[in-house]
C-alpha positions as CSV (number, residue, x, y, z in Angstrom):
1,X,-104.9,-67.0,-48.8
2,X,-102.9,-64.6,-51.4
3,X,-104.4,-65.1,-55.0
4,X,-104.6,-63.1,-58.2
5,X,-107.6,-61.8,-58.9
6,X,-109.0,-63.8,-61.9
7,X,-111.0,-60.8,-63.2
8,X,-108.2,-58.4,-62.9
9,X,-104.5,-60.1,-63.1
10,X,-102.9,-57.0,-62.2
11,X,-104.4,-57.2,-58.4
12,X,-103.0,-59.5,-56.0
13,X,-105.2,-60.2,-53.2
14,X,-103.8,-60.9,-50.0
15,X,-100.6,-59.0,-51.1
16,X,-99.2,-55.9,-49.2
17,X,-99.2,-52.4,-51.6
18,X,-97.4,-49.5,-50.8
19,X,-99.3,-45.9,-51.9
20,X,-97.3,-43.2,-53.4
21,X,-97.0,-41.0,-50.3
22,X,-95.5,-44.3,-48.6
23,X,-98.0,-45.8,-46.1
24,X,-98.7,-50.1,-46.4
25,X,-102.4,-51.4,-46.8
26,X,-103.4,-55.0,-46.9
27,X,-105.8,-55.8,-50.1
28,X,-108.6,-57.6,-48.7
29,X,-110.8,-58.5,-51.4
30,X,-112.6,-57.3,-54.9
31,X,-115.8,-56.4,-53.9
32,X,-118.9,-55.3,-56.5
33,X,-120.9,-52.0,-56.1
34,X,-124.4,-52.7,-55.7
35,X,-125.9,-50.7,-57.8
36,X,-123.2,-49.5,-61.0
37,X,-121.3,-53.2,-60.3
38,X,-118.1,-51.2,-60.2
39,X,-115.4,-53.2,-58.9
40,X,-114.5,-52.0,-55.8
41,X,-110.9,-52.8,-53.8
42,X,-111.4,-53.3,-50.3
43,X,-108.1,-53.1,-48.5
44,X,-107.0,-52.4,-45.0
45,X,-104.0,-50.0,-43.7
46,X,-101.4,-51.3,-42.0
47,X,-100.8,-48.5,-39.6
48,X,-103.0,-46.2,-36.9
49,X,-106.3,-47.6,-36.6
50,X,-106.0,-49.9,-39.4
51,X,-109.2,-48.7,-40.8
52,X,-110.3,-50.8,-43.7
53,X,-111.1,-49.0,-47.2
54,X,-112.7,-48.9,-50.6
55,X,-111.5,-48.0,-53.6
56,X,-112.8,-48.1,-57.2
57,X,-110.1,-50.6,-58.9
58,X,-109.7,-48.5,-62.0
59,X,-108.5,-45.8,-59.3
60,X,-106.6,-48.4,-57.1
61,X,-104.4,-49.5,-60.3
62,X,-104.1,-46.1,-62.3
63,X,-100.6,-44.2,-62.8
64,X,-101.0,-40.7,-60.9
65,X,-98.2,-37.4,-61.7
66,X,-96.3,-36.5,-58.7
67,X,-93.9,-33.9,-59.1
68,X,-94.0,-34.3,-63.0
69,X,-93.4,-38.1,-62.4
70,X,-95.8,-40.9,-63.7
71,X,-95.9,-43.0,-60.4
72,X,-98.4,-45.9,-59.3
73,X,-101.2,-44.7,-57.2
74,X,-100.6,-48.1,-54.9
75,X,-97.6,-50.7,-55.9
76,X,-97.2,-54.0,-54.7
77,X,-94.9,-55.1,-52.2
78,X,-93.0,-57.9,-53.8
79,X,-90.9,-58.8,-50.4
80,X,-94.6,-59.4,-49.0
C-alpha cells in the first residue's frame, strides 16, 4: 500500500525513486535504528539481485553536487 510517511511528508512509501546515477529502488518502509533512533529508509533495487538497503533518511532526501549541479541524491518517480 503506497502512503506518505506521516513523520516525514517528503517520503513516499511504496513509491519508485530514481538515484542520481540512474538505477530504480522500491522504498519499502521507515525503519528506526535501535540504538541512536535514526530514521532509517529501507528500500529495495529494482535491478540485479534486487538486494534490499538502508539508508539514513536525512541521507536518502539530501541534495548532492554532481558536476557543479545541486541534484537529488534519490527522486521520486511520479509515473510510478
Amino acid at each position: 500500500m503506497s502512503h506518505v510517511d506521516e513523520d516525514n511528508p517528503t517520503l513516499a512509501v511504496g513509491k519508485k525513486y530514481r538515484h542520481y546515477k540512474g538505477n530504480e529502488y522500491l522504498v519499502l518502509h521507515v525503519a528506526k535504528h535501535t540504538e541512536t533512533l535514526e530514521e532509517l529508509v529501507v528500500y529495495q533495487a529494482l535491478y540485479g539481485e534486487r538486494g534490499i538497503w538502508a539508508r539514513p533518511l536525512s541521507m536518502f532526501t539530501e541534495k548532492i553536487t554532481v558536476d557543479g549541479k545541486e541534484v537529488d541524491r534519490f527522486k521520486l518517480n511520479e509515473g510510478c
